[in-house]
MIDOSE-1310 file (N, C-alpha, C; in nm, 2 decimals, decimal comma, always signed):
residues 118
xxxx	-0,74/-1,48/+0,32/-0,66/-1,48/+0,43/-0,52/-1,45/+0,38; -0,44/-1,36/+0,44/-0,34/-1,30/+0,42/-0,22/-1,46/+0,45; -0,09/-1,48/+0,40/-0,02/-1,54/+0,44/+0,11/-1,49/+0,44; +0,18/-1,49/+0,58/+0,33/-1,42/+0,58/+0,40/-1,45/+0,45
xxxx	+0,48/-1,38/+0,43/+0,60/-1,41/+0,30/+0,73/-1,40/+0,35; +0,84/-1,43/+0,30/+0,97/-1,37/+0,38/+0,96/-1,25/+0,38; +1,00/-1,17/+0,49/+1,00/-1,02/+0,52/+1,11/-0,94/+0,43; +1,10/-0,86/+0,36/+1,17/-0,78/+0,25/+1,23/-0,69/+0,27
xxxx	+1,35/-0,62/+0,29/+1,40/-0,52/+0,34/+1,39/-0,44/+0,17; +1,39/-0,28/+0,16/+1,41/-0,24/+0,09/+1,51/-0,27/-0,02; +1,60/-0,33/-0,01/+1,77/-0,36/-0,08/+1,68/-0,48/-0,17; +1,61/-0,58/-0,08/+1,58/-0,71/-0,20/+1,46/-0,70/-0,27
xxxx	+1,39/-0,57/-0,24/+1,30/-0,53/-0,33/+1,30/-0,52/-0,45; +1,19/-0,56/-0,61/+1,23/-0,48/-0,69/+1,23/-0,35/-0,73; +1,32/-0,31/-0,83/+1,30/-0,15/-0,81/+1,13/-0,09/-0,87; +1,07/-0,19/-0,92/+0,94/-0,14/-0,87/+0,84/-0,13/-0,75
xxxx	+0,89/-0,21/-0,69/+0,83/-0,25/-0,53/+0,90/-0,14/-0,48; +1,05/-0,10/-0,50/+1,15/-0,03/-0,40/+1,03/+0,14/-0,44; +0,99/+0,19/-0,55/+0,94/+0,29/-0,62/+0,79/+0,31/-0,52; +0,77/+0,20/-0,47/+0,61/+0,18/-0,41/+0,65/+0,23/-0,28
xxxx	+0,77/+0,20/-0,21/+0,78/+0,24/-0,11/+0,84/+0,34/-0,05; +0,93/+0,40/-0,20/+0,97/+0,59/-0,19/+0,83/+0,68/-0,18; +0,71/+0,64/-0,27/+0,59/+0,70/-0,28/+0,55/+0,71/-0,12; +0,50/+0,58/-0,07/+0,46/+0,56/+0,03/+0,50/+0,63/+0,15
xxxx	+0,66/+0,65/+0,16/+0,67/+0,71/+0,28/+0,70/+0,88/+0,25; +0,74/+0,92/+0,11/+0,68/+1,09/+0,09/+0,60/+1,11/+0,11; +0,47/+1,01/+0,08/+0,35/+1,10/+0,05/+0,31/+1,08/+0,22; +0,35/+1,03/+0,30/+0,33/+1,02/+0,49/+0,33/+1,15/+0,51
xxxx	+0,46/+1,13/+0,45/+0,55/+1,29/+0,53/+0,49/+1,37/+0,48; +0,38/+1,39/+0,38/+0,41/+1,52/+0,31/+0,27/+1,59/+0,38; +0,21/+1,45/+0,39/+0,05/+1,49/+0,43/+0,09/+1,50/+0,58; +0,19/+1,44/+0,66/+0,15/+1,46/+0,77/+0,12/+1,33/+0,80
xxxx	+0,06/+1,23/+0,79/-0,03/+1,15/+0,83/+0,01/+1,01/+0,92; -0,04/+0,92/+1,00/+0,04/+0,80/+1,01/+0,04/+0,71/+0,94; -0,03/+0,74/+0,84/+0,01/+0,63/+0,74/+0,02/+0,65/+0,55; +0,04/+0,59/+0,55/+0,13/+0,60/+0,37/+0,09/+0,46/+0,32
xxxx	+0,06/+0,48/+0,19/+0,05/+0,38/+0,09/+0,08/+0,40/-0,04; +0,05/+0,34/-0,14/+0,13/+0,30/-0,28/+0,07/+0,18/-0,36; +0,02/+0,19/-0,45/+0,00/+0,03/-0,49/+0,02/+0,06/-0,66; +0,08/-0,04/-0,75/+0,10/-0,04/-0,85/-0,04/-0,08/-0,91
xxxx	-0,11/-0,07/-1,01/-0,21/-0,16/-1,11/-0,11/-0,27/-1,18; -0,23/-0,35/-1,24/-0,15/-0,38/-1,37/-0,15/-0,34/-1,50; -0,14/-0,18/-1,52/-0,08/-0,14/-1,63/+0,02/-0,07/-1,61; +0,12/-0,08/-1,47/+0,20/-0,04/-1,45/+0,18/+0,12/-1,38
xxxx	+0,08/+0,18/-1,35/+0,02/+0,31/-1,31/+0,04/+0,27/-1,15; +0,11/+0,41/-1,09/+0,13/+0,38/-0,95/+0,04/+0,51/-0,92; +0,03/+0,47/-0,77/-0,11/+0,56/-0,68/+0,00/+0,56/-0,54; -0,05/+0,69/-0,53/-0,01/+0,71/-0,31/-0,08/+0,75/-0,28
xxxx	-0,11/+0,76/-0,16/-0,22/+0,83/-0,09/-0,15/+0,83/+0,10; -0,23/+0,92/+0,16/-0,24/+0,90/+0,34/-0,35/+0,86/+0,35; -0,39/+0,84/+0,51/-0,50/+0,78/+0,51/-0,56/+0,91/+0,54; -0,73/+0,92/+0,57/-0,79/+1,03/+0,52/-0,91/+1,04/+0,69
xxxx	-0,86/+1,14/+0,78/-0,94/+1,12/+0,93/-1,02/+1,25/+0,95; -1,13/+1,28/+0,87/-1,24/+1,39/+0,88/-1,35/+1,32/+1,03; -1,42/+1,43/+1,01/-1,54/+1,35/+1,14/-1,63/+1,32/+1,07; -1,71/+1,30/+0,94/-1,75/+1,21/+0,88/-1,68/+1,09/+0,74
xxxx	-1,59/+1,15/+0,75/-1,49/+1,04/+0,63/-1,37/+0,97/+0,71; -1,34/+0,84/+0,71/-1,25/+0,77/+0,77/-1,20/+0,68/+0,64; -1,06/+0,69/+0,60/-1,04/+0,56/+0,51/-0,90/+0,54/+0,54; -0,84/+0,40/+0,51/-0,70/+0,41/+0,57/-0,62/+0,45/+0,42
xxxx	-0,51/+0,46/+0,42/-0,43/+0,49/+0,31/-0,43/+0,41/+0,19; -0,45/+0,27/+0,23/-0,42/+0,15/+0,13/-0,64/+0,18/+0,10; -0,71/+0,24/+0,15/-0,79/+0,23/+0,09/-0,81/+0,34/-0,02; -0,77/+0,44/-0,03/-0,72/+0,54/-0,10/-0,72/+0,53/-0,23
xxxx	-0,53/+0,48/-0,20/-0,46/+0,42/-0,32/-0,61/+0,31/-0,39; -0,67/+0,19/-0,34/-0,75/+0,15/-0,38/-0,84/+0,21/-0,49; -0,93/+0,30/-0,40/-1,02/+0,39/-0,45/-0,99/+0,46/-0,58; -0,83/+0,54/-0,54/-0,79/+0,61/-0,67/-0,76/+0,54/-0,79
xxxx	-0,69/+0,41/-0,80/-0,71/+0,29/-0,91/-0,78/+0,27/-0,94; -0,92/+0,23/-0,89/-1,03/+0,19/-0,94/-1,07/+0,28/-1,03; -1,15/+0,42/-0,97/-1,15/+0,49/-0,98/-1,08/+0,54/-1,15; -0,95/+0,52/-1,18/-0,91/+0,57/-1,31/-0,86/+0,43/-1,39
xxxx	-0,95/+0,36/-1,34/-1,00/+0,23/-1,50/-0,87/+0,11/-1,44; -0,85/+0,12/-1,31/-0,73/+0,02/-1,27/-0,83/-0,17/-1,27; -0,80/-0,26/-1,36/-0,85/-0,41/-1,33/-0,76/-0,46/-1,27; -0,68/-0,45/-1,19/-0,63/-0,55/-1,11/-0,49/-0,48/-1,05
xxxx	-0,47/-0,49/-0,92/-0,32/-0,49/-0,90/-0,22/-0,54/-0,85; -0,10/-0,51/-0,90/+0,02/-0,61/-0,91/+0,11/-0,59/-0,79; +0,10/-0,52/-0,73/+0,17/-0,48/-0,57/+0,14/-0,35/-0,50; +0,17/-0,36/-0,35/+0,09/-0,28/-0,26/+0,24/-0,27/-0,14
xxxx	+0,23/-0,12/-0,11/+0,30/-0,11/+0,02/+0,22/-0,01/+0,13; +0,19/-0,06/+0,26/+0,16/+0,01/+0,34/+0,25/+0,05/+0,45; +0,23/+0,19/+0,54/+0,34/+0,24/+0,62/+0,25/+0,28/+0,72; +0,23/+0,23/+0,85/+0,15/+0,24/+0,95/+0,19/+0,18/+1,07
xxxx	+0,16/+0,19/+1,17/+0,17/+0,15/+1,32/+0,02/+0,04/+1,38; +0,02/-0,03/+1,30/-0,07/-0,12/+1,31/-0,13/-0,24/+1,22; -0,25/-0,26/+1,25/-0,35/-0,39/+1,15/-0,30/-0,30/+1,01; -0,27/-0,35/+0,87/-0,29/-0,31/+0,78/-0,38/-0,32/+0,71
xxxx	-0,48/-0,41/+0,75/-0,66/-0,40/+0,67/-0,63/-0,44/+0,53; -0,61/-0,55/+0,50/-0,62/-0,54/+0,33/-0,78/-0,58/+0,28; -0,83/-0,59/+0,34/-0,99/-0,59/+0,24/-1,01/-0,52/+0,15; -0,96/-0,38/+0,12/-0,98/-0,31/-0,01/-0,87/-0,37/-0,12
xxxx	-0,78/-0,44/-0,06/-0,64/-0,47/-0,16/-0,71/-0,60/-0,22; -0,81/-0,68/-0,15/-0,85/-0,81/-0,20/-0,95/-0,81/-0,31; -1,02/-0,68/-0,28/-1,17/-0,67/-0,31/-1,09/-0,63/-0,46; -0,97/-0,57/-0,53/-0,94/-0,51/-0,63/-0,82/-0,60/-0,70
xxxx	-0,73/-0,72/-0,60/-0,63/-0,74/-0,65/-0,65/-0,89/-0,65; -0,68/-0,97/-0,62/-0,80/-1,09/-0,61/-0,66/-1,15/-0,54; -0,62/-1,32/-0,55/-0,52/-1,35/-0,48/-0,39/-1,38/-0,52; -0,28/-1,38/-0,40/-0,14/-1,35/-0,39/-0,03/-1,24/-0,49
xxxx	-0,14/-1,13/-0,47/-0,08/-1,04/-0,47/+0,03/-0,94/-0,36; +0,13/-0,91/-0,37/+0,23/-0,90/-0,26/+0,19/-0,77/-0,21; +0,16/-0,76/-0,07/+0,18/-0,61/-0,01/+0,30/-0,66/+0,11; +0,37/-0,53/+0,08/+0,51/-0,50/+0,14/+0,44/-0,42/+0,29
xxxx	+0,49/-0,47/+0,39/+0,41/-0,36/+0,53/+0,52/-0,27/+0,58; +0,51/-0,18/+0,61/+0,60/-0,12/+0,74/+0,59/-0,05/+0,83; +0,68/+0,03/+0,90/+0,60/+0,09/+1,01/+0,62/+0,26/+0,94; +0,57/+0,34/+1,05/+0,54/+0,50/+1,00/+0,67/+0,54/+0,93
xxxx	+0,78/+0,48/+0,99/+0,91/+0,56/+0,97/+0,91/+0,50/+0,86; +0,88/+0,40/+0,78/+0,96/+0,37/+0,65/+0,98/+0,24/+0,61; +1,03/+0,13/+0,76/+1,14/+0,03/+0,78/+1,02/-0,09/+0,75; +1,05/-0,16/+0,63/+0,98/-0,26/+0,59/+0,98/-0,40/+0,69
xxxx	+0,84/-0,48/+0,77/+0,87/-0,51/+0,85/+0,83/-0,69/+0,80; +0,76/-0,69/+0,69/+0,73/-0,82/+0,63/+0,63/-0,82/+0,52; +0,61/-0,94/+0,44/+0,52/-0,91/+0,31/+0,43/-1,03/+0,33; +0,31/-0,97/+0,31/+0,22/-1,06/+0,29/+0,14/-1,06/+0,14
xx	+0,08/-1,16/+0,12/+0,01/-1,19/-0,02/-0,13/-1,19/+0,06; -0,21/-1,18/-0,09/-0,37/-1,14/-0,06/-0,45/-1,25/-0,06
């Protein structure tokens, strides 16, 4: 179960978190997409991704980033930002980052709107 955190504005970020969420909303823009993600491991290796809407492939962005961690030998991660207009789905962020691990949320444009732990 996810639990609110105080909501984070970019400025009280750290500059690693703040790094999570330059990724997150370039890699939006770059793909086009409505959503953006970012998540650090813990070996300090950061991942972006959009989310990914074929007519047989659906994944949201933070599942991505998930996948691609995994994927190149990531055991656990140390923070997550998502950039979307909705539910943020963290089941992939739990299934890899076990609990109260911080994901930063916000909306498409960028604007960080609160943090939750995993």
């Amino acid at each position: 179960m996810s639990n609110d955190l105080p909501a984070g504005s970019p400025d009280a970020l750290s500059a690693e978190d703040a790094k999570l969420v330059t990724l997150a909303r370039a890699t939006r823009a770059r793909a086009r997409s409505d959503e953006g993600a970012a998540v650090r491991d813990l070996d300090g290796r950061t991942y972006a991704a959009a989310s990914v809407r074929l007519e047989h492939l659906s994944l949201s962005a933070l599942e991505v980033c998930v996948a691609m961690a995994l994927s190149s030998g990531a055991s656990g991660l140390e923070a997550a930002v998502v950039l979307l207009d909705g539910d943020p789905g963290l089941d992939a962020v739990r299934d890899l980052a076990g609990p109260g691990v911080p994901v930063h949320v916000g909306d498409a444009r960028g604007d960080l709107a609160r943090t939750l732990a995993t």
